[in-house]
C-alpha positions as CSV (number, residue, x, y, z in Angstrom):
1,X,0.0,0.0,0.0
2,X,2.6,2.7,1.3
3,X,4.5,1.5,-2.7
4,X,1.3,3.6,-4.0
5,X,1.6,6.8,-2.3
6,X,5.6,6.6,-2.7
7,X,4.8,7.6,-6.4
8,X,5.6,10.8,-7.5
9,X,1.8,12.4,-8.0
10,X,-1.3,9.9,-7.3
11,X,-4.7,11.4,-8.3
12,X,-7.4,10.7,-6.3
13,X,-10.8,10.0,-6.6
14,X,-12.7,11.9,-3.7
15,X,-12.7,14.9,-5.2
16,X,-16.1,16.0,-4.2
17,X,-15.2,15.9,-0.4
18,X,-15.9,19.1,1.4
19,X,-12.9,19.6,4.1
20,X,-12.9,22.6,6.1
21,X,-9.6,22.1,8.2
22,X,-6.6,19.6,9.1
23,X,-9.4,17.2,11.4
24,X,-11.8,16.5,8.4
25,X,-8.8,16.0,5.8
26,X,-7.0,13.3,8.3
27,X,-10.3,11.6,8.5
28,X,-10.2,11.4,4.6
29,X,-6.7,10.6,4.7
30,X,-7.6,7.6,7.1
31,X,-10.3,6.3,5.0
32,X,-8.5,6.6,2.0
33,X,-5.3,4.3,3.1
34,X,-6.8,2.6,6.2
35,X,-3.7,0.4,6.9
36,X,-1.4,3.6,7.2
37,X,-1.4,5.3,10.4
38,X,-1.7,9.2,9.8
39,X,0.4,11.1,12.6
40,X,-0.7,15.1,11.7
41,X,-1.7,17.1,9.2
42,X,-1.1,20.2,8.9
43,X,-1.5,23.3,6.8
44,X,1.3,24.9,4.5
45,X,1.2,28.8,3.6
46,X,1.5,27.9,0.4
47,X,-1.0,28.4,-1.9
48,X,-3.7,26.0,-0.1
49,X,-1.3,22.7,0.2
50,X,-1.4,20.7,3.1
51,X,1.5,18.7,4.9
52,X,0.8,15.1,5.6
53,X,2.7,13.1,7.9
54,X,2.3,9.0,7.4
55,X,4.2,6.3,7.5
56,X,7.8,8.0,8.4
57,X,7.6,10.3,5.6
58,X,5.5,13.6,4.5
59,X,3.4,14.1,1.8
60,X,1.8,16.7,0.2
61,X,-2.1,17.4,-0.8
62,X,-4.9,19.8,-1.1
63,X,-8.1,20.4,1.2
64,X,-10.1,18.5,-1.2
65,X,-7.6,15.8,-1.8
66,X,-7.7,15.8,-5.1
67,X,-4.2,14.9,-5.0
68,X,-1.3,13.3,-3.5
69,X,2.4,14.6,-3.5
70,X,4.8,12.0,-2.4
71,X,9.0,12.1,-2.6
72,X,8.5,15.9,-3.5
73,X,10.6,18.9,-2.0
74,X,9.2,22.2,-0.5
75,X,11.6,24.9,-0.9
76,X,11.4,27.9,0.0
77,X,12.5,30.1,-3.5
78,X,13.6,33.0,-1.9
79,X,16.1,31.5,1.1
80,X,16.1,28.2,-0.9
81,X,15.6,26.3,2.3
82,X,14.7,22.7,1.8
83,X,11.6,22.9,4.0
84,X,10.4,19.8,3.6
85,X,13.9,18.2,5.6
86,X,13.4,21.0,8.1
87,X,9.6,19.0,8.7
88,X,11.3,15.9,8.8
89,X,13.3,16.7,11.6
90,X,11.2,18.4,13.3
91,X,8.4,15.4,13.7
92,X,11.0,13.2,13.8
93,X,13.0,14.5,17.0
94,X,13.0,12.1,19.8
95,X,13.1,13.4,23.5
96,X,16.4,12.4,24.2
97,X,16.0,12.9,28.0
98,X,14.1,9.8,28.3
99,X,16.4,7.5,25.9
100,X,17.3,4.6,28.6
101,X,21.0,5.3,29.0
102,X,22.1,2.4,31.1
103,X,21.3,0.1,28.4
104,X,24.2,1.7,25.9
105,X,27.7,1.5,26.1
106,X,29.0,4.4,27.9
107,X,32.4,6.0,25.8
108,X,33.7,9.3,27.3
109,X,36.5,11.6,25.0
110,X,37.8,14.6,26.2
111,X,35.6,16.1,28.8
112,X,33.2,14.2,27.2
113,X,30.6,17.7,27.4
114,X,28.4,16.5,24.4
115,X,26.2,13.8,24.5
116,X,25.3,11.5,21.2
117,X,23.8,8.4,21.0
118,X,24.0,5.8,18.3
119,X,22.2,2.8,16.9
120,X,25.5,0.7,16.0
121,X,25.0,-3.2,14.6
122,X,28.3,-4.4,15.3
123,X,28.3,-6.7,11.9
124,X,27.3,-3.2,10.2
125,X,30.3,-2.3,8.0
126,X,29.4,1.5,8.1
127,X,28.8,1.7,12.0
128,X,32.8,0.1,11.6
129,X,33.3,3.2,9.2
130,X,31.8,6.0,11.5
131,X,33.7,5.0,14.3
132,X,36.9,4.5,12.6
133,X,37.0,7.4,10.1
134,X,34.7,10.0,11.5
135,X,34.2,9.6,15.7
136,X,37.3,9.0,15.8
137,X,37.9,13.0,15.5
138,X,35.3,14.0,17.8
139,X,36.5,15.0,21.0
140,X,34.9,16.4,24.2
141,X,31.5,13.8,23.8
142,X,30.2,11.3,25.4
143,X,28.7,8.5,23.0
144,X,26.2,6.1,23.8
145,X,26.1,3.4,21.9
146,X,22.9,1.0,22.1
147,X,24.0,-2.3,20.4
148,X,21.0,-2.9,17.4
149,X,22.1,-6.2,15.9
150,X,19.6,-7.0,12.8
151,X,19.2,-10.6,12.6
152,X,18.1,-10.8,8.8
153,X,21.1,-8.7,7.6
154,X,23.4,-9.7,10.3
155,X,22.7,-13.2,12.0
156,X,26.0,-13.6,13.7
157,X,25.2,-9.9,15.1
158,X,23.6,-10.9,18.6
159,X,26.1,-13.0,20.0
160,X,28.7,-11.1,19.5
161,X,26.7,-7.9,21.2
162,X,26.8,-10.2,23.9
163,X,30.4,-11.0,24.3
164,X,30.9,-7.5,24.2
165,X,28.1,-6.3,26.7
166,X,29.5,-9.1,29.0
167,X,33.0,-8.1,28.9
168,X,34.7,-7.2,32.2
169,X,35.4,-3.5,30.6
170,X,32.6,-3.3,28.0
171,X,34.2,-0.2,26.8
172,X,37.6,-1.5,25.4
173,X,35.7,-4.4,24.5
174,X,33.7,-2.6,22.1
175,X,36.8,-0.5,21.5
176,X,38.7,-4.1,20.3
177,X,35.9,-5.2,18.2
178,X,35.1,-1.7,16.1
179,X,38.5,-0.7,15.4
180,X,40.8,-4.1,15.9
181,X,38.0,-6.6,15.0
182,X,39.0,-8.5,18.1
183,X,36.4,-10.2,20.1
184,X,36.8,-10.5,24.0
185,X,37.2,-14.4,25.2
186,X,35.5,-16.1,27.3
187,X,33.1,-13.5,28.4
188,X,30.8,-14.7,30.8
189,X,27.0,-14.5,30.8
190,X,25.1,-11.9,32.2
191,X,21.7,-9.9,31.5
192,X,21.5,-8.3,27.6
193,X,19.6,-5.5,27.1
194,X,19.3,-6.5,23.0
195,X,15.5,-7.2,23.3
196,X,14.8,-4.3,25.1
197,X,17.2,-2.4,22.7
198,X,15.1,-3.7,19.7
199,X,11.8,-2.3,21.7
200,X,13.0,1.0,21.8
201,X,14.4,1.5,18.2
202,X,10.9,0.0,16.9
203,X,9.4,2.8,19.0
204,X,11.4,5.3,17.5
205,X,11.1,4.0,14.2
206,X,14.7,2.8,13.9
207,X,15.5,0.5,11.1
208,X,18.7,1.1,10.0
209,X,21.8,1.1,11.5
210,X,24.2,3.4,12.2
211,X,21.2,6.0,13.3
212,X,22.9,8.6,15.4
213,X,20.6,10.9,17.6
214,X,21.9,14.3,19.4
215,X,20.9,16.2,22.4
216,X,18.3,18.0,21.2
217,X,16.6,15.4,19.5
218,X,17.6,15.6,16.0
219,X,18.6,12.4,14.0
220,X,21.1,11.7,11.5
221,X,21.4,8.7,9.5
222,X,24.6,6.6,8.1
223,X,27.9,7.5,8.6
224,X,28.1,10.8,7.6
225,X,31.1,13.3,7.9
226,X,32.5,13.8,11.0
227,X,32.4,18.0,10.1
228,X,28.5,16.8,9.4
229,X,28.1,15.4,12.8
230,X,30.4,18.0,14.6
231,X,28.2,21.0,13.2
232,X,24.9,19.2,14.4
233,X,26.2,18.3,18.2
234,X,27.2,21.9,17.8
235,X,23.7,23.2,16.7
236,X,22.5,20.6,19.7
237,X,24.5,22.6,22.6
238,X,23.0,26.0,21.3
239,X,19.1,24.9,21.9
């Protein structure tokens, strides 16, 4: 179902519905694609469209909704502002006071002032390449990592979370595996928060890995440049 609204304009055929505001056109929305759950709608200031938020992405129609926008870009013509990723990460930001802390790995550089957490698989070649080649020169953070093995892309991934979690010293274990690819022996067994993990980045509508999410909320995806990341933890500590 979500395949059809992915495509780039869908016409629809309830034209002759009469919607007054965002309430009535969510409604419509929600009887249109029934399956989908529709988290807000709300209106643009442009030239009668409205914003749709569904199924992790945003979407674009009229009050009528005579038509659907999908994979299309607002921008702003006169600052040229991509307003569409501004949205995104707005409805998108996660309270990052209540992310469960205890259940990540706790890794502190410099004076470790900054807080980011990440979504690391530890069989995920580019949560390997962000820590080697881009938090590697970060300083004054402290990263959390929650370990996010996924089993269908990774099926080795789990166990060898929890060799790391149940390391004596879980941070140079983790330390040994990302950048040495050297696994700790003979770790005993102890409680794994990897279920739990799993809840939470279902919650939040994680599904890839690495997913890296700053203080105030925002998230990034993939390993991005580590001047990329350094300007957002940046933007973070000014809100």
């Amino acid at each position: 179902m979500i395949k059809k609204i992915m495509a780039c304009v869908v016409l629809s055929s309830m034209v002759g519905l009469a919607m007054a505001d965002e309430a009535s056109l969510k409604k419509a929305v929600e009887a249109a694609y029934p399956k989908i759950k529709v988290d807000s709608v709300s209106k643009t200031p442009y030239a009668g469209l409205y914003e749709v938020f569904m199924a992790g992405q945003i979407i674009y129609t009229d009050e009528k909704m005579t038509f659907l926008i999908a994979e299309g870009r607002l921008v702003d013509p006169k600052s040229k502002k991509d307003l569409t990723a501004e949205r995104m990460d707005e409805l998108t930001k996660i309270d990052f006071s209540k992310l469960p802390l205890e259940q990540a790995i706790k890794v502190v550089k410099g004076n470790g002032s900054r807080k980011l957490v990440v979504f690391s698989d530890v069989d995920c070649p580019y949560c390997k390449r962000l820590e080697q080649n881009e938090l590697s020169n970060i300083s004054d953070v402290t990263i959390y990592t929650f370990l996010y093995p996924i089993a269908q892309l990774h099926p080795d991934a789990a166990a060898k979370s929890k060799a790391i979690w149940c390391a004596s010293n879980r941070v140079k274990a983790w330390e040994d595996w990302i950048m040495r690819n050297q696994l700790p022996k003979n770790a005993p067994n102890c409680d794994v928060p990897l279920e739990k993990v799993g809840e939470l980045a279902k919650a939040l509508d994680i599904t890839s890995t690495p997913t890296l999410i700053f203080s105030d909320g925002r998230r990034m995806l993939g390993a991005q440049p580590y001047k990329d990341i350094e300007r957002a933890m940046q933007a973070a500590v000014k809100k």
